[in-house]
C-alpha positions in Angstrom: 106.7 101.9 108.7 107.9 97.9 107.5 106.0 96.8 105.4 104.3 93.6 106.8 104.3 90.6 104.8 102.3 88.0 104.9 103.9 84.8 104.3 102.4 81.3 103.7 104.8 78.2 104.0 104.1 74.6 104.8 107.4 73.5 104.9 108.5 74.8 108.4 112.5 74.4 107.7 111.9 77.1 104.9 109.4 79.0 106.4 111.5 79.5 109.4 114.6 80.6 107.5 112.8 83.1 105.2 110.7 84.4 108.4 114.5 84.9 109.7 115.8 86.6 106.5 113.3 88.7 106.1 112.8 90.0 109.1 116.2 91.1 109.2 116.2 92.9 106.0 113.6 95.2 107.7 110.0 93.2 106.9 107.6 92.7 109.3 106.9 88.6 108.5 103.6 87.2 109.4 104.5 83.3 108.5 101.3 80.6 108.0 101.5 77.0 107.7 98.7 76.5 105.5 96.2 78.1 103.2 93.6 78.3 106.0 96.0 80.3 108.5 96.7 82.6 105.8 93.2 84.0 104.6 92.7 84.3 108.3 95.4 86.7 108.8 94.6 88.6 105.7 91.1 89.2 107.4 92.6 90.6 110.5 95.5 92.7 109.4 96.5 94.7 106.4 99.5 93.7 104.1 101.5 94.6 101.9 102.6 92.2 100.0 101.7 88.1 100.0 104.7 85.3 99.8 102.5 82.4 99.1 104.0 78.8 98.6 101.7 77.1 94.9 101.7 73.0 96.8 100.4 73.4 100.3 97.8 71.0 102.1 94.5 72.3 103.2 94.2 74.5 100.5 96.9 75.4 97.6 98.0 78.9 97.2 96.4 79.1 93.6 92.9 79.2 95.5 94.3 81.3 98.5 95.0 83.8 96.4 91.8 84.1 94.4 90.2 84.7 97.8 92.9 87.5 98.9 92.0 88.8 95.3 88.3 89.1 96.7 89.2 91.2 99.5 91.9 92.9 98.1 92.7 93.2 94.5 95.6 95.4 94.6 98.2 93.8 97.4 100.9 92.3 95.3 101.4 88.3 95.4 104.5 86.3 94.9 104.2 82.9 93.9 106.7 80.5 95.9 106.9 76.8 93.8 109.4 74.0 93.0 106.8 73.4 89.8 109.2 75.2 87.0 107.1 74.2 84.0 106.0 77.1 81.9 102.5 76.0 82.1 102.8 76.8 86.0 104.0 79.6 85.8 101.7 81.3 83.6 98.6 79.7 85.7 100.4 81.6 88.0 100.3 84.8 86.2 96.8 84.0 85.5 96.0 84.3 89.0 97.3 87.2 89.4 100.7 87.2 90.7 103.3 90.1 90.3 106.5 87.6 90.3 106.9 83.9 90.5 109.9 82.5 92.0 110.8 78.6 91.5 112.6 76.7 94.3 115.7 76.2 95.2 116.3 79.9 95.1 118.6 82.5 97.1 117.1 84.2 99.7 119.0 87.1 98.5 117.0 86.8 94.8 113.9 86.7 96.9 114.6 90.4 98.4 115.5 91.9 95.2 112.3 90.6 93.6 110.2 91.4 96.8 111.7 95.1 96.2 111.0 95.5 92.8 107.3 94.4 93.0 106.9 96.7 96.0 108.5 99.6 93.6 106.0 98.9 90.7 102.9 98.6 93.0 104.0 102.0 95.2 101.5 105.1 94.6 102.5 106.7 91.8 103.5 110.5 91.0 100.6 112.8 92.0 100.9 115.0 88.6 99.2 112.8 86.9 95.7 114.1 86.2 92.9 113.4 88.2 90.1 112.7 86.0 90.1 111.8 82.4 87.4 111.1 80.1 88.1 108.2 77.8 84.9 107.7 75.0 81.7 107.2 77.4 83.7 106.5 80.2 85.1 108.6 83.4 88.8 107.3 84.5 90.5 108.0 87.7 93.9 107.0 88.0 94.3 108.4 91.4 91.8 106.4 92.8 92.3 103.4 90.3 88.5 103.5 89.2 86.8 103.5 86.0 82.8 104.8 85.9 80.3 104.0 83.2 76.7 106.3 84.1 76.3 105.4 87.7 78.5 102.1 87.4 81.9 102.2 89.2 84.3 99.5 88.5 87.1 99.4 91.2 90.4 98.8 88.8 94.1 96.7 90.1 97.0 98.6 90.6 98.1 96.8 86.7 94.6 98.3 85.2 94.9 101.4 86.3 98.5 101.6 85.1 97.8 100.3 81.7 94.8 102.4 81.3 96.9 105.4 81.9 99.9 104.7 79.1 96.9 104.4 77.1 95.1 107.6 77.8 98.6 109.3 77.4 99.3 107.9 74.2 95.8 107.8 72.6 95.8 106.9 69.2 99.5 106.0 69.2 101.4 102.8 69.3 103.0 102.2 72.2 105.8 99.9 72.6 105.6 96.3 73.9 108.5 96.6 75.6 107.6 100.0 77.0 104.4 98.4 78.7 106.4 95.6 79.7 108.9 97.7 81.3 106.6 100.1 83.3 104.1 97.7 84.2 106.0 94.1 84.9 109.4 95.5 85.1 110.8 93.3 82.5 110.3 92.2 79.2 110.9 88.0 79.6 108.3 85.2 78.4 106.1 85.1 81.7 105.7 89.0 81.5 104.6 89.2 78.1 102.2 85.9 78.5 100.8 88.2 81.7 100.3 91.3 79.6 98.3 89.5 77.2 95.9 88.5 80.2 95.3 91.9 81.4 95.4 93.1 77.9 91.6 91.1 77.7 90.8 92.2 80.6 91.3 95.8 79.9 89.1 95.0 76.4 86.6 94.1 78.6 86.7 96.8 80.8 85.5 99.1 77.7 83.2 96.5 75.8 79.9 98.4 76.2 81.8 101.8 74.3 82.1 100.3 70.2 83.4 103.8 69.9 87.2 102.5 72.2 89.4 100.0 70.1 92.4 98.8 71.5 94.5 97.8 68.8 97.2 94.8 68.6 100.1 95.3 66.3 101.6 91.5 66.4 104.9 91.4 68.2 105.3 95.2 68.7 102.8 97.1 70.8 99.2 98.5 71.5 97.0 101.5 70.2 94.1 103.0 72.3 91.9 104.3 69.5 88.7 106.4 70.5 86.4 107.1 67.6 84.2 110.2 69.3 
């Protein structure tokens, strides 16, 4: 099956070339003009994957994507911007986004980074094990969930991946790079700031356990250490 994207562009000389591209190159492109059109087709179809422009009218793709997040917290996002500001593009990150591409760029760039998101957010091998019991909680990478007693917390596809090079590396450093690798699929500036994100997140995620450190070695990785 094509994978159908959905694509939100104000700008209808762009929007109508990328529709063009990337249809050809085998998508199935649902285009919007605006923030409004877009959540409305997420409602009503499935994606999967999101194109959505940063400066639209109506409503920006910042808060477009916070509600797609609502829905669905797993369908990767692409951020589409002419703001190039490093600021921008970690607010970006912030919000979730797998890739962030700054205008003018070539529409072949755009497929190779639509690719390797897809890639990283693909299901992934089914040998790894089902179940694994981390401290007082229950993980399930196969179904990207983490349970506390009778509380299930539904995980994104980023959690459940860094939870698992944790788990299979307990109480060893693991790599910055390596993370950054398997996770981002790079290593640059906006990738690391991103890690650092879900890095808090993933702290979070284990607060009510004192018993699960996750430790920061400055500059060179991460150590999952359960005291049990």
């Amino acid at each position: 099956m094509r994978t159908r994207i959905l694509f939100v562009e104000d700008d209808p000389n762009l929007g109508m070339l990328l529709k063009e591209n990337l249809d050809n190159k085998g998508f199935e492109t649902i285009w919007c003009k605006d923030g409004n059109e877009g959540i409305t087709a997420f409602k009503n179809s499935a994606f999967g994957l999101c194109i959505l422009d940063v400066m639209m009218p109506v409503k920006d793709g910042f808060i477009l994507s916070k509600e797609i997040r609502a829905i669905d917290n797993e369908v990767p996002i692409i951020f589409l911007t002419a703001r190039g500001r490093d600021e921008d593009k970690i607010k970006g990150f912030e919000h979730g986004a797998d890739d962030y591409v700054t205008k003018p760029f070539s529409t072949q760039e755009l497929y190779m980074r639509i690719n390797a998101v897809l890639k990283r957010a693909a299901p992934k091998s089914a040998n790894m094990p089902k179940c694994v019991d981390i401290g007082k909680y229950r993980f399930d990478y196969n179904k990207m969930t983490l349970q506390l007693g009778n509380d299930i917390k539904r995980l994104s596809s980023k959690e459940a991946e860094l939870i698992q090079i944790f788990v299979s590396n307990k109480n060893e450093l693991v790599q910055r790079t390596l993370i950054l690798e398997r996770v981002w699929g790079n290593d640059d500036y906006f990738a690391a700031k991103s890690m650092d994100v879900y890095m808090s997140k993933i702290r979070k995620l284990f607060k009510d356990d004192p018993g699960i450190e996750i430790l920061n070695a400055y500059g060179i990785g991460f150590k999952l250490i359960i005291n049990s």
